[in-house]
N, C-alpha and C positions, 0 to 999 in steps of 0.2 A: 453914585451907589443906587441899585436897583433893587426891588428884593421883589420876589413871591410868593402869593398864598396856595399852601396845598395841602389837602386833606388825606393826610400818609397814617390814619390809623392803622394800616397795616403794618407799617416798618415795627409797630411793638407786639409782637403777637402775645395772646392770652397766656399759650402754653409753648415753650420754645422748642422742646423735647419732641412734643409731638409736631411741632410745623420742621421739624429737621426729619425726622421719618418720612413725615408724606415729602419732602423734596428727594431725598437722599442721600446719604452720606458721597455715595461714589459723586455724584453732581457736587456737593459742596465742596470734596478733597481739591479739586482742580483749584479751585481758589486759596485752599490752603496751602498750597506749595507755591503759587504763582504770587499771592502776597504776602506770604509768611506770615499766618497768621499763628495763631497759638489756641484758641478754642473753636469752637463747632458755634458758640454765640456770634465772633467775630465772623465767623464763615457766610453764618443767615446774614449777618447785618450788611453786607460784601453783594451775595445775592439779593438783597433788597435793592442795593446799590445801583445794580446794574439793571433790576428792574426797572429804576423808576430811569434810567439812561436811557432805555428801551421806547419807553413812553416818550421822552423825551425826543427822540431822533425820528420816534414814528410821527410826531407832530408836522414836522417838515417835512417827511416822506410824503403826507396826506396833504397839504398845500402843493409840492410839486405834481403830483397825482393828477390833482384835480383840474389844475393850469394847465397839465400839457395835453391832457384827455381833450379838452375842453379846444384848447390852443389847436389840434389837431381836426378835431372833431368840426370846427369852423374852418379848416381851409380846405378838407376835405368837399365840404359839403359846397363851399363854392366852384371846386374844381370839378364836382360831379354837378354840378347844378340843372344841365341840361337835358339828364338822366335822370331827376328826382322822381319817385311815385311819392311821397309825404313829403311832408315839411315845406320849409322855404329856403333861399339862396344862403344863408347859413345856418341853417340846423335842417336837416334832410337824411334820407336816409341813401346814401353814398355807397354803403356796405351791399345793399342791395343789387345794382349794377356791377360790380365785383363779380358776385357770389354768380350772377347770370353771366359773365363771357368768362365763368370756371378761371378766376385770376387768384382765388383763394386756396390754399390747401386744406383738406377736409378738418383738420384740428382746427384752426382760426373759425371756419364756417361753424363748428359743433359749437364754439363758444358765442357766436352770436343766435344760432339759432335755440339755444338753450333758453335765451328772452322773449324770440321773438314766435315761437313753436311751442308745441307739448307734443308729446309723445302718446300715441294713443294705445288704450287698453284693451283694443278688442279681442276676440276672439279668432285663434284661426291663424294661422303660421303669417296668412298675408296679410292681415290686420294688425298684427301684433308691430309694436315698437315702429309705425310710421308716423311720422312729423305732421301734424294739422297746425296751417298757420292758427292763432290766436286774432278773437276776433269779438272785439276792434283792435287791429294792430297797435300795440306796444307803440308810441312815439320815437323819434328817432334819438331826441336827450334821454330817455329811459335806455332804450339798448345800451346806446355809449355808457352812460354811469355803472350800469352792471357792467360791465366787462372789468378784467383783474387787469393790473397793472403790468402784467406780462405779455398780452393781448400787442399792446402796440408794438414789444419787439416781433411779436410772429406776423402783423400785419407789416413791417418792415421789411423783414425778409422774405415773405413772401412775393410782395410784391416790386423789391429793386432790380430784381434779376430779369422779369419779364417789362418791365417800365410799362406798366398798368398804370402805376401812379406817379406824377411829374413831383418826385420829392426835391430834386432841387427848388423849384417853386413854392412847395408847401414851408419846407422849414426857413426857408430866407426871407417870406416874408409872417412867418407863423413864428418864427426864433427873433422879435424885432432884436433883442439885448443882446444877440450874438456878434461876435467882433467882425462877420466877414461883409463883405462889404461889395460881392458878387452873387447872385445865384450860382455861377458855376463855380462857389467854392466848395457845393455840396456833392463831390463827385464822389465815385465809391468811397474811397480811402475815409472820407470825412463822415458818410454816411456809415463803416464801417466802427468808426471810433466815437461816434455818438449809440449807435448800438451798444459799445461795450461801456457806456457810460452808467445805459440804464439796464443793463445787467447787472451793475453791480449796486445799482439801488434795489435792483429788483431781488436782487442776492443778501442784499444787508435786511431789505422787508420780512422777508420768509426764513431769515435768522430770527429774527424782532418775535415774525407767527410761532415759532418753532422754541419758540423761549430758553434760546440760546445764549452763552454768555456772546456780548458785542463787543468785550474787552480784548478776543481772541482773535489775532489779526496775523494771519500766516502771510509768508513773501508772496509780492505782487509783481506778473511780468506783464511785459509789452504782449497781447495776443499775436501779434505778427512776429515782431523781431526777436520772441524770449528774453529780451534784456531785464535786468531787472528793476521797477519802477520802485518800491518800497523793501527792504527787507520785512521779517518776520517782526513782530513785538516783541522782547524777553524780559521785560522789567516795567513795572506799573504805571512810571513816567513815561516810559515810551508809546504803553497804551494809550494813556491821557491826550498824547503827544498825537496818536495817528487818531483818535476819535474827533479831535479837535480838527486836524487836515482836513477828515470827512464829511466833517461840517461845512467847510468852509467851499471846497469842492460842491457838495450839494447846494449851498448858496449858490454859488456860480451858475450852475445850470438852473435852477431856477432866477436865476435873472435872466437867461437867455432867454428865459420865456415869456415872463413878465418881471421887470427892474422894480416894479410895484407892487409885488409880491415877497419880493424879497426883502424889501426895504421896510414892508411892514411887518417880515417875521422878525427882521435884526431887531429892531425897534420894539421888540414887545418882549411882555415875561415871559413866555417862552424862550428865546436865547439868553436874557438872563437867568433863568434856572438852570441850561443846559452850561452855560458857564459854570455857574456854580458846580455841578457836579461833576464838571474836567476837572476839580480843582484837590487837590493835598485834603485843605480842611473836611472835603464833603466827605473822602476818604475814612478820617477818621470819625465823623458824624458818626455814618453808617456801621465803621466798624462798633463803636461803642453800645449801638443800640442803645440808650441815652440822652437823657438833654439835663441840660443843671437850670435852663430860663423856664421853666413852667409858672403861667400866669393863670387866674380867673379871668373869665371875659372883660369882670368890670378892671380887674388889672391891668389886662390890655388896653383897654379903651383911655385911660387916664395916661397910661406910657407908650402910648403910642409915637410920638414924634421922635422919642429917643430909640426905639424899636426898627421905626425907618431907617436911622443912621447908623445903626447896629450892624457889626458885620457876625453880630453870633445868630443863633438858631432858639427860636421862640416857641414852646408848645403853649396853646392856648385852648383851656380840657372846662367844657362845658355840658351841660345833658344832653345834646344831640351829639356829642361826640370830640373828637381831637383837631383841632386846625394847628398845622402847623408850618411857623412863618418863616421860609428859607430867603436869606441875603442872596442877592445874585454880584459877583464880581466880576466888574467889567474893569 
């Protein structure tokens, strides 16, 4: 048994009535038919739910982010090595020699040069909105960390078609956790379905941005062969059922990138929170907007051992505010 500490005084709002206005009814109805609820209470408590799922799945989202920016960002930088103007054989600026034999399309270039340029104000039609490098140039880990997580699909497709960049080289030896076992298992086909991998984390992010329900999970085809890989969701188990999938999916490729990345998110309160909230009980948690365990700090601190092996939900309501201690079930 696992549990975590989280500070969720939101999930109780001061005034219910009016945090149901500023969401709105039409946003919360969608939850009320999809889990039959029965009040506009149980509706927020559902919405809080899936808030704090949101936070949840963005944690791993931002771990694999980071890994593969990063993971990319070094194989790059040694493949363009002999091209560098900054940096060193792995962290350099790669993007640079790119952008000069025109291997970029103008959308990818605007997203780098938006780091690494400003826009000038001057006066005068021809002075107006031209690019002045920035000076001392932006580092070449600076660029990369700004760039959106969408970046490396257009840096992908930009560049497989015209083979500027040797990506069977980069991800075979950049993907060490990947199961292939040649460089040339990275041929289009594979390069095409890693694409659509990170589309759809990139798809599930900007649902997260867009404060989206993530419980709503419409049928999933093959991009090629329209078969279909998942149906639609239509019942709350099922939800539970494909968020957990997409967990699990996301682990995966982030082990492809690093097995030590992944291994420290399985392993930490983070998946066991996110368990917990796949789960029936978290369900009802939320929906009740309630807890029956409300302790004092010094009540906490005395029950504490029995609180660890607790598989209930513990508010713990002190002067700086509400910590409350959710069971993770593994």
């Amino acid at each position: 048994m696992h549990f975590s500490f989280s500070t969720l005084k939101h999930m109780k709002p001061n005034n219910i009535t009016e945090t149901i206005n500023t969401i709105s009814s039409d946003r919360l109805n969608s939850y009320r038919s999809y889990f039959h609820l029965n009040s506009d209470e149980e509706c927020l408590g559902l919405y809080l739910w899936n808030d704090a799922l949101s936070a949840s799945f963005f944690k791993l989202i931002s771990i694999f982010e980071v890994a593969l920016r990063n993971t990319i960002h070094r194989e790059l930088s040694h493949q363009f090595n002999a091209h560098r103007q900054q940096g060193h054989a792995f962290d350099n600026d790669w993007y640079e020699y790119l952008i000069t034999l025109g291997q970029l399309k103008p959308k990818t270039v605007d997203m780098i040069r938006k780091v690494t340029h400003f826009q000038s104000r001057g006066r005068g039609r021809r002075n107006r909105n031209q690019l002045i490098a920035k000076n001392p140039a932006p580092t070449p880990g600076k660029v990369i960390a700004a760039q959106s997580f969408g970046f490396w699909g257009f840096l992908i497709n930009d560049t497989s078609s015209n083979n500027s960049i040797d990506w069977q080289s980069a991800l075979f030896k950049g993907l060490k956790g990947h199961f292939a076992l040649h460089s040339t298992y990275w041929s289009q086909n594979a390069l095409e379905d890693f694409l659509m991998r990170l589309s759809q984390v990139n798809e599930l992010r900007n649902r997260i941005a867009h404060h989206e329900p993530i419980w709503k999970f419409t049928q999933i085809k093959h991009y090629r062969t329209n078969q279909e890989i998942y149906p639609a969701a239509s019942t709350p188990e099922e939800s539970i059922q494909r968020m957990k999938t997409l967990n699990e999916r996301l682990c995966r490729i982030l082990g492809w990138v690093s097995e030590d990345r992944k291994n420290d998110y399985l392993d930490s309160h983070y998946k066991s929170h996110f368990d917990w909230l796949t789960s029936i009980e978290a369900l009802d948690v939320y929906k009740s907007l309630s807890y029956s365990n409300i302790l004092t700090p010094a009540q906490a601190k005395r029950r504490f051992n029995g609180i660890v092996k607790s598989s209930k939900v513990h508010e713990v309501i002190g002067k700086r505010g509400i910590v409350t201690i959710l069971p993770g079930v593994v």
